[in-house]
C-alpha positions, 0 to 999 in steps of 0.5 A, spaced: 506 555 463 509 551 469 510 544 471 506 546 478 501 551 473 500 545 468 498 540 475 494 544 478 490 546 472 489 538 471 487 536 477 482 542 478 478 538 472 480 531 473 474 527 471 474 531 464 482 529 464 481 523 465 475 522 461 479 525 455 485 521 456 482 514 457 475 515 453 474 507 455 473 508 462 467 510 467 466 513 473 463 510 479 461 513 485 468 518 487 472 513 482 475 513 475 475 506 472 478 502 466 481 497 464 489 499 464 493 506 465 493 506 458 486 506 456 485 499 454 476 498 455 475 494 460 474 486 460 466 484 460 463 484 467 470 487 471 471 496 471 478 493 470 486 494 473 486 501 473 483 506 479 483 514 480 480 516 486 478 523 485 476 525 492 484 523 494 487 524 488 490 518 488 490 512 484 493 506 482 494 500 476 494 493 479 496 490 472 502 494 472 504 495 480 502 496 486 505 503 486 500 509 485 499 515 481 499 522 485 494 527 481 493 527 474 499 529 471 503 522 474 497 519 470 498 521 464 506 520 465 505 512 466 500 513 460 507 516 456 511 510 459 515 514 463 516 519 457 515 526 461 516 530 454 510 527 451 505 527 458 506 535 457 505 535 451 498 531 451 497 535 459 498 542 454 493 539 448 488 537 453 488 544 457 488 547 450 481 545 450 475 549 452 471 548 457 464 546 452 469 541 448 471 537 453 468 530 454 463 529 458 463 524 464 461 516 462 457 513 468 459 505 470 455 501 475 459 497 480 460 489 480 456 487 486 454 493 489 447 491 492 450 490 499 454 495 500 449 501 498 447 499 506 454 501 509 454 509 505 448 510 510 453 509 516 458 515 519 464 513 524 462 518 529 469 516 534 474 510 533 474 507 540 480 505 543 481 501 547 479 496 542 474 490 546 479 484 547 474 479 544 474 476 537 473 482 531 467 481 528 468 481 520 463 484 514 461 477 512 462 477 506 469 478 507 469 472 512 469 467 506 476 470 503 480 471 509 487 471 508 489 473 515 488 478 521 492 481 525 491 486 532 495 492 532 498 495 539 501 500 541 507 501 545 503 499 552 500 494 549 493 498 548 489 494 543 488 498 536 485 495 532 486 490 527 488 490 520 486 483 515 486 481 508 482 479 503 483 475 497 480 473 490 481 472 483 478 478 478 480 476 470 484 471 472 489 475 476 490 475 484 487 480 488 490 482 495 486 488 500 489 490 506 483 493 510 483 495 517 477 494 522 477 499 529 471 499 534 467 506 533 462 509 535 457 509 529 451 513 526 445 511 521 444 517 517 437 515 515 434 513 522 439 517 527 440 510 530 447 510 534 451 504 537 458 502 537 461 495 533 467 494 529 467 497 522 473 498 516 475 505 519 482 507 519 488 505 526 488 512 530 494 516 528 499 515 530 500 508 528 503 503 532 508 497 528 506 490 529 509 488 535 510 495 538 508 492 546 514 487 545 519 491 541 523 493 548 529 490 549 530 487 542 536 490 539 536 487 532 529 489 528 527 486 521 523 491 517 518 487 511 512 490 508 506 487 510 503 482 515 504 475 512 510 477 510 512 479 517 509 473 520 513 468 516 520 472 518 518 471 525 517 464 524 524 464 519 528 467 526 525 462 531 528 457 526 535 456 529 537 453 520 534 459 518 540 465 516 534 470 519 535 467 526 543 469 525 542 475 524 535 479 528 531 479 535 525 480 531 521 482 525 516 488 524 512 491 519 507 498 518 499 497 516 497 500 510 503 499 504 507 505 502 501 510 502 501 510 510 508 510 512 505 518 513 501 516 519 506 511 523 509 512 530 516 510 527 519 514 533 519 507 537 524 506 535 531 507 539 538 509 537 541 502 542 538 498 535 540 496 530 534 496 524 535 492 517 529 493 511 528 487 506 524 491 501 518 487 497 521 484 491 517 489 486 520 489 479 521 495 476 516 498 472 513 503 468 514 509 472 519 506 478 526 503 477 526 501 484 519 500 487 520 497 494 528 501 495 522 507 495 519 505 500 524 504 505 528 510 503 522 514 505 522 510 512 529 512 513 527 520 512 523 519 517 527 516 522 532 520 520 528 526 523 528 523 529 532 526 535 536 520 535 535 515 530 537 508 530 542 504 525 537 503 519 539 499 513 536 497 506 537 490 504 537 490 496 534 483 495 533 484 487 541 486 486 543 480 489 538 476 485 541 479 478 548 477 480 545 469 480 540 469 476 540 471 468 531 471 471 528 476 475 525 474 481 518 473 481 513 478 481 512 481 488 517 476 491 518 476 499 520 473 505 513 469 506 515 465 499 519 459 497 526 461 496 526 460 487 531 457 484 537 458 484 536 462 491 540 459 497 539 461 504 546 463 502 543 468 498 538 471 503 545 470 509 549 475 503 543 480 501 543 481 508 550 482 510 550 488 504 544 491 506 546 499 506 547 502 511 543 509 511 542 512 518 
């Protein structure tokens, strides 16, 4: 049997995989929870860190990073700490069980999942654009744990939509969720009812990066993962102290992390400029040696495929830390934080000056 054999056999019975795998999880709605991707049972009142979404195939471990899994066979690769020998043999010991001997699914309720049954009974009939240009209308419940909202535009100046951030504290660990909110025309499944308002629909594709309408004209681009970090940079170039300020025009960044680099118009970007990535400064883990680089490597193949391409670079901001400190930068480090010690400005100058040079 093949690798590919062996994956598509898995994936085509992911919910027993993954019950057989981690006996301690619970299957919510279309998820598969539990409290990490090695099993551990999930703390009193949280389904845990680990989620596998089975319509998506997709998955994720927030304790161990923000990267995700991709069907069954990488989950069980993280679950071996990377060892690949020993998630095939646990892939053919699972596959080697009959149907009729193959755990049955434990259900799970989810924590605090009164209010939200009312939204399963909404459909996004059509995501309107462009969007109104009066204030966005949050879900309440997100309003008290708002950490920024953001419009996003395309090269026109058409509105969009938004993106915004919610934050809080599950088990004592910080939780950060990016959604997005687009203007659409709805239906009430029940009762047929149709009206049109903001709802967590995804950005029509495809998306623009942030500041797209005033992107003309500015040679000298910064790329950072995500909205916060993208508005700080910018406040950093505005800064004449700042090495930022030295070294770009402008600051821009992409909605939705590493699994929506897919979907972003990146073909606004010309070959008369000059674009440097700074990548998150996510450590290594168990199934990455360099997480962020990752990312920006997969924008630089997609930039490569234009007709002309810009200069793309790819600043490496956890090598040049190793080569000052014996301590690594703390965990999701980026340009929206305090420089640690030892960090310097002439840190953040240096790191930029070596950016690779891709395109």
């Amino acid at each position: 049997m093949t690798l590919g054999e062996i994956k598509d056999r898995l994936n085509s019975d992911a919910a027993s995989a993954l019950q057989w795998l981690m006996p301690e999880g619970r299957f919510i709605r279309h998820h598969f929870w539990c409290g990490d991707v090695f099993g551990t049972p999930p703390s009193k009142g949280s389904n845990g860190s680990f989620s596998f979404n089975l319509r998506k195939m997709i998955g994720k471990d927030f304790a161990d990073s923000d990267r995700g899994y991709y069907g069954i066979y990488d989950v069980m690769v993280a679950h071996c700490h990377g060892d690949q020998t020993k998630a095939i043999a646990l892939a053919r010991d699972y596959l080697k069980l009959p149907p009729e001997r193959r755990p049955e699914l434990r259900q799970g309720h989810e924590h605090g999942s009164r209010g939200r049954r009312k939204n399963d009974d909404i459909e996004v009939l059509e995501v309107i654009v462009p969007a109104p240009e009066t204030p966005p209308v949050l879900p309440a419940s997100h309003q008290r744990i708002l950490a920024g909202c953001w419009p996003w535009r395309t090269i026109d100046g058409t509105l969009q939509g938004y993106s915004y951030r919610i934050e809080f504290e599950i088990d004592g660990q910080r939780k950060k969720i990016p959604l997005p909110l687009t203007w659409c025309h709805l239906r009430n499944k029940k009762t047929g009812d149709e009206w049109s308002g903001w709802h967590n629909a995804a950005l029509p594709q495809p998306q623009p990066v942030m500041h797209a309408h005033i992107m003309a004209g500015k040679r000298r681009i910064l790329l950072v993962e995500g909205e916060k970090t993208c508005d700080a940079a910018n406040r950093l170039i505005e800064n004449p102290e700042h090495p930022l300020s030295d070294h770009f025009d402008i600051a821009t960044t992409w909605h939705g992390g590493t699994g929506r680099i897919d979907y972003v118009d990146w073909g606004i970007f010309k070959p008369d400029q000059d674009v440097t990535s700074w990548p998150d400064g996510d450590l290594p883990n168990k199934r990455l040696y360099r997480p962020g680089v990752l990312s920006m490597e997969r924008i630089a193949r997609k930039l490569a495929d234009l007709p002309e391409p810009p200069v793309f670079r790819i600043a490496n901001p956890l090598k040049h830390w190793a080569e000052i400190s014996a301590e690594p930068l703390p965990k999701g480090w980026d340009l929206a934080d305090p420089i640690p010690e030892p960090g310097t400005l002439a840190w953040i100058s240096y790191t930029l000056d070596m950016a690779e040079r891709y395109l």
